[in-house]
C-alpha positions, -999 to 999 in steps of 0.1 A, spaced: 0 0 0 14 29 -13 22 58 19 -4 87 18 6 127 15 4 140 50 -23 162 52 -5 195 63 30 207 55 47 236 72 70 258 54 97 273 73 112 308 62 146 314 75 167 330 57 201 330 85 208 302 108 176 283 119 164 287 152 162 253 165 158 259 198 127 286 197 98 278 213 80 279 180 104 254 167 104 231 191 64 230 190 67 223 158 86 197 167 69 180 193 42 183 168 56 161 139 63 131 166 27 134 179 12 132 143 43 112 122 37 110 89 4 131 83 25 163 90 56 178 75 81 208 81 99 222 49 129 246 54 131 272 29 164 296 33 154 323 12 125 348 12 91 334 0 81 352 -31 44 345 -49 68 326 -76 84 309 -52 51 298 -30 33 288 -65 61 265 -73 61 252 -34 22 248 -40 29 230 -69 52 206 -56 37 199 -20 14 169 -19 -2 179 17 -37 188 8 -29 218 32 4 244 41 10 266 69 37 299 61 58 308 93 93 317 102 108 307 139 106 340 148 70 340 149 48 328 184 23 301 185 1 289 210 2 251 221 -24 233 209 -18 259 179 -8 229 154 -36 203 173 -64 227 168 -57 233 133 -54 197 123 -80 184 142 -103 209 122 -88 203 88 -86 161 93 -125 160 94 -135 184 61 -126 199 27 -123 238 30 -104 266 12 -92 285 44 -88 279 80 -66 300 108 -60 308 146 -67 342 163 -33 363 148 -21 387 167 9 410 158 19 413 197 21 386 224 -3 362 220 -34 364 255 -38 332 275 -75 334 269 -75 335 231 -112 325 228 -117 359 246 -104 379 221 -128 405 208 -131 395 164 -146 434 160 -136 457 132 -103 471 148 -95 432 152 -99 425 109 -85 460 105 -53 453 118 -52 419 117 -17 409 91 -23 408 56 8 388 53 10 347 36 18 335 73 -3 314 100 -31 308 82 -42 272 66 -47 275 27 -57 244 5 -26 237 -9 -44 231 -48 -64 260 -43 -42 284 -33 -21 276 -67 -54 281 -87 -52 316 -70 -16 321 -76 -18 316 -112 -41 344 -119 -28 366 -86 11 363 -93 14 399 -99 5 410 -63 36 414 -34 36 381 -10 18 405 19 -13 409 -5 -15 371 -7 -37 365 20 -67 392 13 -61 388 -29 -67 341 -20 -100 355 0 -113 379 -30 -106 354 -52 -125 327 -40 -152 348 -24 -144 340 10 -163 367 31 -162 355 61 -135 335 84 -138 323 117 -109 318 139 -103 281 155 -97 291 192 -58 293 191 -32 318 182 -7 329 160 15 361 160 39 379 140 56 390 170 61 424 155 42 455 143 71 469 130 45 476 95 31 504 114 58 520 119 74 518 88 44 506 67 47 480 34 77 484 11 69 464 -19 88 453 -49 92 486 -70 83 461 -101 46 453 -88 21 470 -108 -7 464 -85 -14 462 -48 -46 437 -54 -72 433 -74 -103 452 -81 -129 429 -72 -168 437 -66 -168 419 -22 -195 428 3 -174 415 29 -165 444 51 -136 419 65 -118 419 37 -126 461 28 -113 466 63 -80 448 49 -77 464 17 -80 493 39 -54 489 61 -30 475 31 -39 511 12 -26 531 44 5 506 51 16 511 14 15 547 16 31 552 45 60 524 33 62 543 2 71 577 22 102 563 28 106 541 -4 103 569 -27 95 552 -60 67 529 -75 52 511 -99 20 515 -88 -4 543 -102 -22 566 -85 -50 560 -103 -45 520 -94 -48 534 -60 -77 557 -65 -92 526 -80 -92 504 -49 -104 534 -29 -135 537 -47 -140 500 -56 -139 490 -19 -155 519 -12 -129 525 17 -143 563 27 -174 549 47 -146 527 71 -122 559 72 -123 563 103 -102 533 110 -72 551 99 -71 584 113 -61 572 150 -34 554 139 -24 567 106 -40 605 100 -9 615 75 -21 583 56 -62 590 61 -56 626 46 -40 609 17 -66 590 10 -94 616 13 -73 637 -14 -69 607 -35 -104 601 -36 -112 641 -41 -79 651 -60 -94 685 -65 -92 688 -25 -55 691 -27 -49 710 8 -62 687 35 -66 694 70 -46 677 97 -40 696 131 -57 719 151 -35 748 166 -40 779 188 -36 804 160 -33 787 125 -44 751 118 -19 728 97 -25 711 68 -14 687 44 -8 698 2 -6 671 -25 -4 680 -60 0 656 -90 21 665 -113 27 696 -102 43 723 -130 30 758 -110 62 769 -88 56 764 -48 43 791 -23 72 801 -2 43 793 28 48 754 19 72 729 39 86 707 12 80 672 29 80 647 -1 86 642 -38 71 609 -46 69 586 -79 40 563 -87 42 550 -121 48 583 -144 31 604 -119 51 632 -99 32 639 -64 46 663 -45 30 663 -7 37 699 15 25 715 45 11 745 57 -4 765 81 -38 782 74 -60 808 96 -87 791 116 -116 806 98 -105 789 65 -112 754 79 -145 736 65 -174 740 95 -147 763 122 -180 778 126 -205 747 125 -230 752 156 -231 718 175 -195 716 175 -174 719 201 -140 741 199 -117 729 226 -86 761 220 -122 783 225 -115 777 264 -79 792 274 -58 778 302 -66 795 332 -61 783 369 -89 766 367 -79 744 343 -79 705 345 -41 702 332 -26 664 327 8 653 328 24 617 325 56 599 313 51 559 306 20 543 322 50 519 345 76 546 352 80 581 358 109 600 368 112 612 329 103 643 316 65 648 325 76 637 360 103 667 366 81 696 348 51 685 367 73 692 401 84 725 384 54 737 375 32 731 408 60 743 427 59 776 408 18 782 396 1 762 429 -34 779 418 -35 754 391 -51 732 416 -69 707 389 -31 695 375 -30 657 376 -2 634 370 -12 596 356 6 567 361 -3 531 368 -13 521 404 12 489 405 42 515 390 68 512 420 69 552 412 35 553 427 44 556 465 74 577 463 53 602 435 25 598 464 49 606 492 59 640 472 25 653 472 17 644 437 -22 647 430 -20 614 412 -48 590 387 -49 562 370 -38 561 336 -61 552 306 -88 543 332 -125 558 326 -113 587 354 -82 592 331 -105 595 302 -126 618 319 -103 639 336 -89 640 295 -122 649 280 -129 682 302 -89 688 303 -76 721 284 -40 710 283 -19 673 283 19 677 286 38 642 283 70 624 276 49 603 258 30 601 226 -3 577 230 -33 578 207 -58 586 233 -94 596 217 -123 601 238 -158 610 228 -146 627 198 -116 640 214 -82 637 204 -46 654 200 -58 665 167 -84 690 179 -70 696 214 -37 711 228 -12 688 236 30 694 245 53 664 237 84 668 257 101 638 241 118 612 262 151 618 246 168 637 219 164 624 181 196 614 166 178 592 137 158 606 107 125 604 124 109 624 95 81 602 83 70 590 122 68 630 132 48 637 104 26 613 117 19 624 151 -4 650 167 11 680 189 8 719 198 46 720 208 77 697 202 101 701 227 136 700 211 176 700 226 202 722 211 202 739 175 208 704 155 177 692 169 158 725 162 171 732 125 160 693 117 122 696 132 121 733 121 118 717 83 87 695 94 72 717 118 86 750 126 52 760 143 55 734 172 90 732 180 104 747 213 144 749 217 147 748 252 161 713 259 144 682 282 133 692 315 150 669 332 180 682 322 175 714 350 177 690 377 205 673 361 242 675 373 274 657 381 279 644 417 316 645 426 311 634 458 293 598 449 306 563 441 326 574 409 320 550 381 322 536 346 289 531 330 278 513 299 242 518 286 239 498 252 206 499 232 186 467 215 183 453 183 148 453 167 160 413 145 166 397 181 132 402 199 121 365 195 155 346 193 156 315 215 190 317 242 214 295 218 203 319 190 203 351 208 242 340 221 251 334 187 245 371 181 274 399 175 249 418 198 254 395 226 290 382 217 308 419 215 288 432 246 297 398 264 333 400 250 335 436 267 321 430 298 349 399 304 378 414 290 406 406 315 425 439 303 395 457 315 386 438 347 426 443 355 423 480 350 389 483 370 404 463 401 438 479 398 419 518 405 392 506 425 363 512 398 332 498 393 318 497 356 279 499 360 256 480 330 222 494 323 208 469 303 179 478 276 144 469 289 142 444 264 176 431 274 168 423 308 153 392 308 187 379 294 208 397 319 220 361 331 234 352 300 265 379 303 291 375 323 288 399 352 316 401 380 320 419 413 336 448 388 310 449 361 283 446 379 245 447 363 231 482 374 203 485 397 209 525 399 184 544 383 194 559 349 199 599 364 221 584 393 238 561 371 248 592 346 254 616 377 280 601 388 302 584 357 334 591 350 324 579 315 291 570 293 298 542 271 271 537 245 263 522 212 237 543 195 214 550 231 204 587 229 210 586 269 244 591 269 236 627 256 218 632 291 261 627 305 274 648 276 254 677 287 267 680 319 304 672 307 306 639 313 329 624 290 310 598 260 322 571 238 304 549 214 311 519 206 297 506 172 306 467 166 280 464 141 281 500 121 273 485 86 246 466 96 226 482 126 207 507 110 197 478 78 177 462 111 162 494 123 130 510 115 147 542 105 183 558 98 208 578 113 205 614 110 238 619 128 273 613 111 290 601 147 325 605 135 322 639 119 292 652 147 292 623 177 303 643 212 326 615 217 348 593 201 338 562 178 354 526 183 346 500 156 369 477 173 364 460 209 409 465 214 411 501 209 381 507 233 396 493 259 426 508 254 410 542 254 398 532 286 426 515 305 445 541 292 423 570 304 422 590 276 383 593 283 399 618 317 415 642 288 395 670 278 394 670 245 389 702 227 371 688 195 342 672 219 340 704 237 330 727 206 309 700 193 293 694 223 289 735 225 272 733 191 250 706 197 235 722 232 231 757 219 199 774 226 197 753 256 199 779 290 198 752 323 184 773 344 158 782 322 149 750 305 111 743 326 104 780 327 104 784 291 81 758 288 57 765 311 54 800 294 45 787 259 23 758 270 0 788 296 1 803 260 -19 780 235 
């Protein structure tokens, strides 16, 4: 008797060194053994492409096949569930609750609603597709980028509705939000233009739109036509879900309202004190700029030129400023009897919200309705408490409230909080950042909602002065006025190295198999350095990255590199030296003098992983020096060449800072906030 297919295959993309000890993999594993020869796993070390899946689908003899890399998270009985449902019937589609975060213990709980299908991942992977039918599909839907795959199979066979089996799956990572869809520059169309009911797969199609725009921001050049894209707009009929866009993408939803009215080519986008801001596209465009326009993009789709700007506009010029029934929330200014919010992450304070809150109830008491939000189970919650901070409950339905009848939020923190038709977009709002920008940030700004953009230093100011020259405040972070060196404390090195977006789900063999791990480790056990540190009597302190800590056991601490339990502003205070990688927070040391130095292991390949790019040349501009190599950095520390003053950090560092007054910094602040 000849053997039977098994019924489900599993292809594996991994395009580096498999991952054979993730816990996906080793499911996956445990999986085969339980079911033998009715389920397979192919590895496939190059990225799936549609050619590449139709000639997988043509070759597979499973009558079903799974998509999924290692770096992906599945539930338990994720492989049981799906076979037990696909063992007992024929069907076209089957696939588990996907998530793009961590995946909840109670999956069956999770609420399938329309923000669920709109942001559920249009991508090939987790789901079941019938192996025969899926290459049907292909040959007709080859054209389309792999991420369409999904949606264009459901179109195609008029599959309206899918309900998830009561398991999970998850792309463990969102980074598409961020960065949205970069597609092959060759595809000619995103998907095709088929007459569907389904609001499912509209509410896909939408979210695909917005992710390809906001990918090609940053891509610059495509194949696809504006017109393709006006097509799918109006086809779907995408304007009646709208709304599904602007809280998370409103750069994107005003794009697609001018797409759909090109004659509307100045679109509205932020509410301000004095002007309101908008957005400009023009197709095409021959008719010289107005000198009022912020050149922001010069895009390509197909043969068409589109050219996007911004500007600011008076009030009165803004569609229904005037509409009775609606409710202006700049008509109420900030008076002492103002509800006022503040609050830095919902976990942990002591940021930036934290230190102007203190300032600024310390100096205007008769602002008696100020609030500062934070989690109850935040350990900051007590010692905030014990300080006489008049504290709530973040994102609770007090918080919401308190937000609602609230004339100003100030935050280290940007959330996208909407409440009864409230939101940053038509109410005043002060980002104080939680560090200084050193990457092009460009197309993430332009994406966000605020009233004033508190900046550090004239670098920082001439760079957001392009995109919004408006909302930007030189004046530097709050808590740099508090900030300053301690002399008389435990003096210290201290090492602060940031994370590595390709590494978030790599098992422990994989993740110590990393240069990330190996040159930090490497450092950390260098007996050069441990000679040098017990020889003077130093201590070099390790402030791991949030993400990091989990793994802290995995590097080789000693009783002189020890893993920092300091907080990060006594850490800084009182270092001899801040070693970084690319961490912003060793700018927080170079401000008050502290010598920097950054080490970069990885230069030519960190910002390939990263969801954006450096704006900062840190050889020609860095306020320290730059080690490629892990030899020459501990020399320049055994050495102590860090303790020489080096003139060419000073002027840079100079340069950097100016604008910045330290005595000054949370007064300035507090003057143009009381001034929206």
């Amino acid at each position: 008797m000849p053997d039977l297919p098994p019924l489900l295959t599993i292809v594996l993309e991994e395009t580096g060194q498999l991952d054979r000890e993730s816990a996906m993999y080793r499911r996956l594993l445990s999986a085969r053994l339980r079911l033998e020869s009715q389920f397979a796993i192919l590895h496939v070390a190059e990225p799936l492409t549609p050619d590449m899946i139709a000639g997988l689908c043509r070759h597979i003899a499973s009558k079903y096949v799974i998509f999924m890399r290692t770096s992906h998270q599945l539930s338990a009985n994720y492989v049981a569930t799906l076979f037990e449902y696909l063992k007992s019937r024929t069907v076209y589609l089957a696939e588990p609750v996907i998530y793009t975060g961590p995946i909840p213990k109670n999956v069956a709980g999770t609420k399938l609603d329309d923000a669920y299908h709109y942001a559920r991942d249009t991508d090939v992977f987790g789901s079941a597709f019938n192996t025969r039918r899926l290459s049907d599909a292909l040959e007709a839907l080859g054209d389309v980028d792999r991420s369409a795959i999904y949606t264009s199979y459901r179109m195609y066979w008029s599959i309206a509705k899918v309900r998830p089996l009561a398991t999970g799956f998850s792309t463990a990572s969102d980074t598409k939000a961020a960065i949205g869809l970069r597609i092959s520059v060759e595809t000619k169309r995103l998907m095709p233009v088929m007459p569907v009911q389904s609001k499912e797969i509209r509410l896909q199609v939408l979210r695909y739109v917005a992710l390809f725009l906001r990918g090609s921001r940053g891509q610059k050049a495509s194949s696809i036509t504006l017109n393709h894209l006006r097509d799918l707009i109006r086809g779907f009929e995408l304007m009646d879900l709208l709304g599904m866009v602007e809280a998370l993408q409103p750069f994107e939803a005003a794009w697609i309202r001018w797409l759909d009215d090109p004659a509307a080519d100045k679109q509205f986008y932020k509410q301000l004190s004095d002007k309101d801001a908008y957005l400009v596209f023009r197709q095409n465009q021959t008719a010289k700029r107005s000198n009022h326009e912020l050149p922001l993009y010069e895009l390509l789709f197909g043969e068409d030129n589109l050219t996007i700007t911004k500007c600011y506009l008076a009030r009165n010029l803004r569609s229904g400023h005037a509409r009775p029934g609606s409710y202006n929330f700049y008509n109420r200014p900030i008076r002492p009897s103002s509800t006022i919010l503040f609050f830095d992450r919902p976990h942990q304070a002591d940021d930036n919200a934290e230190h102007l809150y203190e300032y600024f109830t310390s100096k205007h008491p008769e602002y008696s309705n100020t609030y500062f939000a934070i989690n109850p189970k935040s350990p900051d919650w007590e010692r905030l408490e014990a300080k006489g901070f008049n504290l709530i409950s973040i994102f609770t339905k007090d918080f919401y409230e308190k937000f609602l009848v609230s004339d100003l939020v100030v935050s280290s923190q940007i959330y996208t909080i909407r409440y009864r038709g409230k939101s940053f977009a038509n109410s005043r709002f002060v980002y104080l950042q939680h560090g200084i920008q050193l990457n092009d940030m460009s197309d993430w700004v332009l994406s966000k909602y605020f009233d004033v953009f508190v900046v550090t230093g004239k670098i920082e100011a001439d760079y957001m002065s392009k995109l919004a020259p408006v909302e930007t405040l030189n004046c530097g972070l709050p808590r740099y006025e508090a900030l300053a060196r301690d002399p008389h404390g435990q003096q210290h090195l201290l090492f602060m190295p940031t994370w590595r977006f390709n590494l978030h789900q790599s098992s422990t063999e994989h993740f110590a198999q990393s240069s990330y791990y190996q040159a930090i480790d490497r450092l950390l056990s260098d007996a050069r350095l441990l000679k040098f540190l017990e020889d003077t009597d130093r201590i070099m302190h390790v402030k791991l990255h949030p993400n990091v800590e989990k793994r802290s056991g995995q590097f080789r601490f000693s009783e002189r590199v020890v893993k920092s339990d300091l907080s990060y502003r006594e850490a800084i205070r009182s270092a001899e030296l801040v070693l970084t990688d690319y961490s912003s927070a060793a700018l927080d040391a170079a401000f008050i003098g502290t010598p920097i130095a950054y080490y970069h292991w990885d230069a030519a390949d960190f910002f390939r992983d990263q969801p954006y790019e450096s704006r900062l040349d840190y050889v020609a501009d860095g306020l320290g020096p730059v080690f490629t190599e892990h030899s020459t950095l501990v020399s320049h520390i055994v050495q102590k060449d860090f303790a020489v003053k080096d003139p060419t950090y000073v002027r840079r560092r100079e340069r950097f800072f100016e604008g910045v007054d330290p005595a000054r910094i949370n007064q300035k602040i507090v003057e143009r906030m009381l001034s929206l």
